[in-house]
C-alpha positions, -999 to +999 in steps of 0.1 A: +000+000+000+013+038-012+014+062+020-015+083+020-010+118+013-013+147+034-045+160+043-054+195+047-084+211+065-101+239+047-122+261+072-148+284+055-144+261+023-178+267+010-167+310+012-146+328-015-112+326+003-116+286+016-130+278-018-104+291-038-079+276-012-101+239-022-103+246-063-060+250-055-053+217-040-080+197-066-060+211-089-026+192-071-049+156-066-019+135-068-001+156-036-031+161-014-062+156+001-089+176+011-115+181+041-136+206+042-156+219+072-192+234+075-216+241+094-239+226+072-225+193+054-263+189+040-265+225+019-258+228-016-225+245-015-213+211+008-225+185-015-206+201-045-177+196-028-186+163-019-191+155-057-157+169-064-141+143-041-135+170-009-142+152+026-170+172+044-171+172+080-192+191+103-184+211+128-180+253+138-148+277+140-163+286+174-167+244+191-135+235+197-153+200+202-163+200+166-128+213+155-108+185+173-130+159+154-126+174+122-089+179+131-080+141+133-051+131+111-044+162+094-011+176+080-022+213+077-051+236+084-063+265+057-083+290+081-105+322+076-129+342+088-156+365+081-161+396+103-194+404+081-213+375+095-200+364+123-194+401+140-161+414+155-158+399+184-170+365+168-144+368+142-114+369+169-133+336+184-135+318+155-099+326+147-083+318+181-106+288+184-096+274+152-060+285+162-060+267+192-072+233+181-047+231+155-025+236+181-036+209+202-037+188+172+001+184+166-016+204+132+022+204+111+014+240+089-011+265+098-020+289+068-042+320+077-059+345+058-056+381+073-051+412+056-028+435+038-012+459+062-026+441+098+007+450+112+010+488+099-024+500+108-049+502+137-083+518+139-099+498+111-120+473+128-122+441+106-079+453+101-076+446+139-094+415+144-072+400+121-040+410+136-052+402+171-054+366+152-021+366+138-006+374+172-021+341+188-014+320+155+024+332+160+022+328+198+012+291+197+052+287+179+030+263+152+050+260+116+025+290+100+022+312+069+001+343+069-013+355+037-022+393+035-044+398+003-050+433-005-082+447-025-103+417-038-112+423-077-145+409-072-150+442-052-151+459-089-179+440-105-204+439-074-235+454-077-231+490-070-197+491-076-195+526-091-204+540-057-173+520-042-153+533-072-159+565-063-157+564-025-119+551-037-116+579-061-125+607-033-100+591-009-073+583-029-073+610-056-068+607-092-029+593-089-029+570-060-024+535-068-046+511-049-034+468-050-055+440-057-056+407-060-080+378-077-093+356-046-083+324-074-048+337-065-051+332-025-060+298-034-025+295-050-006+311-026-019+290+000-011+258-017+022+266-024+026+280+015+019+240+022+039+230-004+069+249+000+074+255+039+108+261+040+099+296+017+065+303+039+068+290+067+071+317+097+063+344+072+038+369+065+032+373+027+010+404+015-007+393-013-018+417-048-016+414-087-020+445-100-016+484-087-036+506-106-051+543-095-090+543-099-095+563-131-071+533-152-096+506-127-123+523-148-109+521-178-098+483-177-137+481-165-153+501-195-125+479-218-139+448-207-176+457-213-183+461-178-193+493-159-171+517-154-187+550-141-184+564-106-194+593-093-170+623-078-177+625-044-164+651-023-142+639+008-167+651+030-189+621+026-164+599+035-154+619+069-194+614+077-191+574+076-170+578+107-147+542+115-161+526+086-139+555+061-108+545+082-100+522+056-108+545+025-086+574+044-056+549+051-055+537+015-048+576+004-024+579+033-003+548+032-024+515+021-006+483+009+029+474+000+027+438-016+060+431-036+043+423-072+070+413-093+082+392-063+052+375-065+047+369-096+082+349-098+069+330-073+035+330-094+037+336-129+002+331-133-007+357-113-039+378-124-038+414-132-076+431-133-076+432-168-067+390-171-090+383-144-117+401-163-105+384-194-109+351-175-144+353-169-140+374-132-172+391-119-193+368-140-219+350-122-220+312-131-255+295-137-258+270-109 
């Protein structure tokens, strides 16, 4: 008999991050396996990975009961959250829970999804959860990578869109560069993190594609017959959203600092907008 091949536990699988983390290591099927947990192994989203040949277990960021079950027998652990539903102070519970129980699972590589610039800036709320996470991951003295991703791309093609576009514009102005990166490209990054631990392990990597400022956004957008229009909002609006235009303010003032062509030797398939759009990005897929 062959020895069985590592397995690695995807947490938030059936979300954007742990799903492009799964569509990754499919793509590697004769170097790993995969589990995925949920809190509902029944729902649609479950049973397609089930058809695809993922494991599905049950069980909640929050139980460490239900996390040492699932835990059983895996090499590495794939974990994110999602302050948006589960709240800020939910968030830092999932993390540390799930943090923990790898821990107490002999868990080999922990790979965790935080944010570009966690260690550079406080005041933004969903920023700080996040880095209060890293600092427990990296206090446990587990084998970990931390992934930073900047800007999604997907932000760029939701509906109302041009309203973000120009809530960038008005904070960033018409020359600031803002990073992104296509979520498929976590994914990647976070197989090769288990792949490659003597590059990833005990580093943080911020994660982006492409650096563009928001009028050349636009225009990729307009190129690639999608809508690229956003109104010009003066700064005033964004000072009367209160914490939630920290973000918007820091991005003018600072925002990310991912190394792109450094990545992309690393990755050489990494997405810019433009090939993401070309690829089919921001299109929804009949189920």
């Amino acid at each position: 008999m062959g020895i069985a091949k590592p397995l690695i536990l995807v947490a938030g699988a059936t979300g954007n991050q742990g799903g492009a983390v799964v569509d990754a290591l499919l793509g590697r099927p004769e170097r790993w396996r995969v589990r995925a947990l949920t809190r509902d192994p029944a729902g649609a989203a479950a049973r397609a990975l089930a058809g695809r040949g993922v494991e599905v277990v049950p069980g909640d960021m929050a139980d460490a009961a239900s996390l040492a079950r699932a835990m059983a027998g895996v090499h590495g652990v794939f974990g994110v959250q999602n302050s948006r539903t589960a709240g800020l102070k939910g968030e830092v519970e999932q993390g540390v829970t799930l943090v923990d129980a790898a821990k107490a699972a002999g868990v080999e590589h922990f790979v965790y999804a935080s944010v570009g610039g966690a260690e550079r800036v406080r005041g933004i709320p969903h920023f700080d959860t996040k880095w209060e996470i890293e600092q427990r991951l990296w206090a446990t003295g587990m084998p970990a990578t931390v992934l930073r991703p900047t800007t999604f791309t997907d932000v760029f093609t939701f509906r109302g869109a041009g309203i973000g576009l120009g809530m960038m514009a008005a904070a960033l102005g018409p020359a600031k560069p803002l990073q992104m990166i296509a979520v498929r490209d976590i994914g990647v990054f976070a197989r090769m993190a288990f792949e490659r631990p003597e590059t990833f392990a005990g580093q943080a990597v911020e994660l982006a594609g492409d650096e563009l400022t928001v009028p050349q956004i636009a225009a990729v957008l307009r190129s690639a017959g999608r809508p690229g229009r956003y109104p010009r909002l003066p700064r005033v609006v964004l000072r009367a959203m209160g914490k939630e235009s920290r973000m918007l303010f820091w991005f003018g003032e600072s925002g990310y600092r991912a190394d792109i062509p450094a990545l992309r030797a690393l990755h050489p398939g990494l997405l810019t907008l433009e090939a993401w759009l070309a690829a089919g990005g921001g299109v929804r897929k009949a189920a």
